[in-house]
N, C-alpha and C positions, 0 to 999 in steps of 0.2 A: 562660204562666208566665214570669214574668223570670229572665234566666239569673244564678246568684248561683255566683260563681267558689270562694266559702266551700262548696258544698258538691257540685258538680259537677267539679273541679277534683282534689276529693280522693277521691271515687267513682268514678272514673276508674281513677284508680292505685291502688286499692284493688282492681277489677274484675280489672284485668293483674298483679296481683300474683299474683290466682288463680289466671290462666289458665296464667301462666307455672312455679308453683308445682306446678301439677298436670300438666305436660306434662313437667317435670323428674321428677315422681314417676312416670309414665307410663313413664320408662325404668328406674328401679327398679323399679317393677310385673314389666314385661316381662321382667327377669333374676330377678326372684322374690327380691327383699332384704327384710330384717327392715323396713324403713323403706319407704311406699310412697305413690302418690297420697295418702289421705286424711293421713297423718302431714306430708309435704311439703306440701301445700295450705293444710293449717292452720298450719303454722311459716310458711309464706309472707305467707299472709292475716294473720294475727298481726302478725308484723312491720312490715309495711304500717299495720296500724291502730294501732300504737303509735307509728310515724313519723309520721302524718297527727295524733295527739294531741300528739305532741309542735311540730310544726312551725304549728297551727290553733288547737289546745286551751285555748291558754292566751295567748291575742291581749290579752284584755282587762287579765289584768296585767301579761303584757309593756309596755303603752303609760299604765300609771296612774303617777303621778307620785311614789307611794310606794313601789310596790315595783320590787326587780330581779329578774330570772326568765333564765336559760338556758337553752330548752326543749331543748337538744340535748343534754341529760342525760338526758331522759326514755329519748331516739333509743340513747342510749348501754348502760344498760342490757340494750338488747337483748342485744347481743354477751355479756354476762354470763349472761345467760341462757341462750344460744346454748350457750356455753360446757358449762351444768352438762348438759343436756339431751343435746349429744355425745356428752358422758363416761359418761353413762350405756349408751352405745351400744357402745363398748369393749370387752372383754373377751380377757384373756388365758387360754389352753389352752396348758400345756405350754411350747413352745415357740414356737408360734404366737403370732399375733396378728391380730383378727376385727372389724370393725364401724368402721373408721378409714374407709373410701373412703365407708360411711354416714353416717359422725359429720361428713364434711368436706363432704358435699350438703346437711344441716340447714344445716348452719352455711355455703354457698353461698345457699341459697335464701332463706335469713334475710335473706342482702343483696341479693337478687334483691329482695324484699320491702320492703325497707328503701328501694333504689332507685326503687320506684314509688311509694312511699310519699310520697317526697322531689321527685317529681314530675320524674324522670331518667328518662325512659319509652325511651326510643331507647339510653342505655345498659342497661338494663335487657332490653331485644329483645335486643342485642349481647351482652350477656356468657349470658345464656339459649342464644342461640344457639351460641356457642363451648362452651358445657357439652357441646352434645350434641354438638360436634365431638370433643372432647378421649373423654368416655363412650364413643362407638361407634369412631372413628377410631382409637382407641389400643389399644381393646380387642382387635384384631386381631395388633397388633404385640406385645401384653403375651405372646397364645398362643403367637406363635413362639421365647419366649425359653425360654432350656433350663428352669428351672423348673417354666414352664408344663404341661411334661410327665411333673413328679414324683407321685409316687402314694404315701399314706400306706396302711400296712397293720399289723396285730397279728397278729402268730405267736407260739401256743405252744409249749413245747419242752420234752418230757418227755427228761431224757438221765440216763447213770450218771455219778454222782459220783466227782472224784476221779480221773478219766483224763485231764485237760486237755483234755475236748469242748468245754467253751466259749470256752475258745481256739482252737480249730479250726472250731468257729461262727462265731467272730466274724472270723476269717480268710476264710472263705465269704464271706462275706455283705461284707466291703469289695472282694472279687474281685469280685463281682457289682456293685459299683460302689452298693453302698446304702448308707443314713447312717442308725444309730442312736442316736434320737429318745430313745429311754426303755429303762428295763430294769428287770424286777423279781421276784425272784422269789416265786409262788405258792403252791408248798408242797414237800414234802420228804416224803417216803417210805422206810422201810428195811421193805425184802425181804429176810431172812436178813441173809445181810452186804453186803450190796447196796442203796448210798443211792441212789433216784432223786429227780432235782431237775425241777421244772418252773418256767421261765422262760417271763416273758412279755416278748417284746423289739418297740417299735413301729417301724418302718422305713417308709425315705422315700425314695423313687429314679424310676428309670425304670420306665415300666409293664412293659416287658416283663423284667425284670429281678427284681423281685417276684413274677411269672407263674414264675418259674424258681427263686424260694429254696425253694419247697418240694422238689423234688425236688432238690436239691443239699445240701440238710439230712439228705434223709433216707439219702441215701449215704453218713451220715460214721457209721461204726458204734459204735455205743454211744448213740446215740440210738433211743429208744421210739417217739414218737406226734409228730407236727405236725398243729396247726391253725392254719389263718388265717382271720381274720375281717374 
């Protein structure tokens, strides 16, 4: 078989687009993210085959004497695409925010993809490779930051209305060094003449810190019942 550069050339970088695609997804797998080998493989492989279409696909009017053609508009697209695909990955809770270090490996692999596509095979090993430095090497250093050690929890807080307990809660609970998230109240109760309130308030702190709001809660007299979940 004669070797035809038109179609081995770009099954090449089409092949490493995979490999590299799914060895990137291999570490999303391994930490258990919404996003994982098969989803990264095919953003990869994708990519790569819309680069190989845009750069091959369209030789023949590239060079006719009637038309003009750009094929790295096809290539360009991608990134747009990239784009919506992300964003779908996203999501805010609260206060939080979820699915960014995902949305930023589509949208890595996509040009990993893009790379091989474009027949950058040796950058494309190269910045592959730094991925998994930066993923596993960083990830060490991420734990030791104080954050790293904050703990989200829900406590409910049945108390008597009307004695400024939840000023004396919320007093607690900035001693203990915790930051409230959220607060809401539940429902409302009157016993005789006795309102009780039940709040549900989310906190975020150190672990052992939260290991200790319940029992520091339940000291402050005029409070009922704590739960945490």
């Amino acid at each position: 078989m004669r070797y035809d550069p038109m179609i081995i050339t770009p099954m090449l970088g089409i092949c490493l687009a995979a490999l590299l695609s799914f060895l990137i997804g291999l570490e999303r797998e391994f930490f258990a993210k919404a996003a994982g080998m098969r989803t990264y493989t095919l953003v990869g492989l994708g990519s790569a085959v819309f680069t190989v279409v845009s750069k091959y696909g369209f030789i023949d009017v590239a060079f006719s004497d009637y038309a003009r053609f750009d094929g790295s508009r096809v290539a360009a697209q991608i990134v747009t695409g990239i784009g919506f695909l992300g964003a779908g990955l996203i999501f805010i809770r609260k206060t939080s925010v979820h699915g960014l270090t995902t949305a930023a490996g589509i949208w890595f692999v996509a040009a990993v993809g893009m790379g091989c596509g474009a027949g950058l095979y040796l950058i494309s090993l190269a910045v592959t490779a730094l991925y998994m430095v930066v993923m596993f090497g960083l990830r060490p250093i991420a734990k030791r930051m104080p954050h790293a050690h904050a703990t989200v929890t829900v406590v409910n807080i049945k108390y008597q209305d009307g004695r400024g307990i939840l000023r004396t809660i919320m007093e607690t609970i900035s001693e203990l060094a915790l930051k409230v998230s959220d607060l809401e109240v539940k429902d409302a109760i009157t016993d005789g003449d006795t309102k009780i309130l039940e709040v549900q308030i989310q906190l975020e702190g150190p672990t052992g810190s939260i290991d200790d709001v319940a029992d520091q809660l339940t000291n402050i007299c005029g409070v009922y019942a704590i739960t945490c979940s």
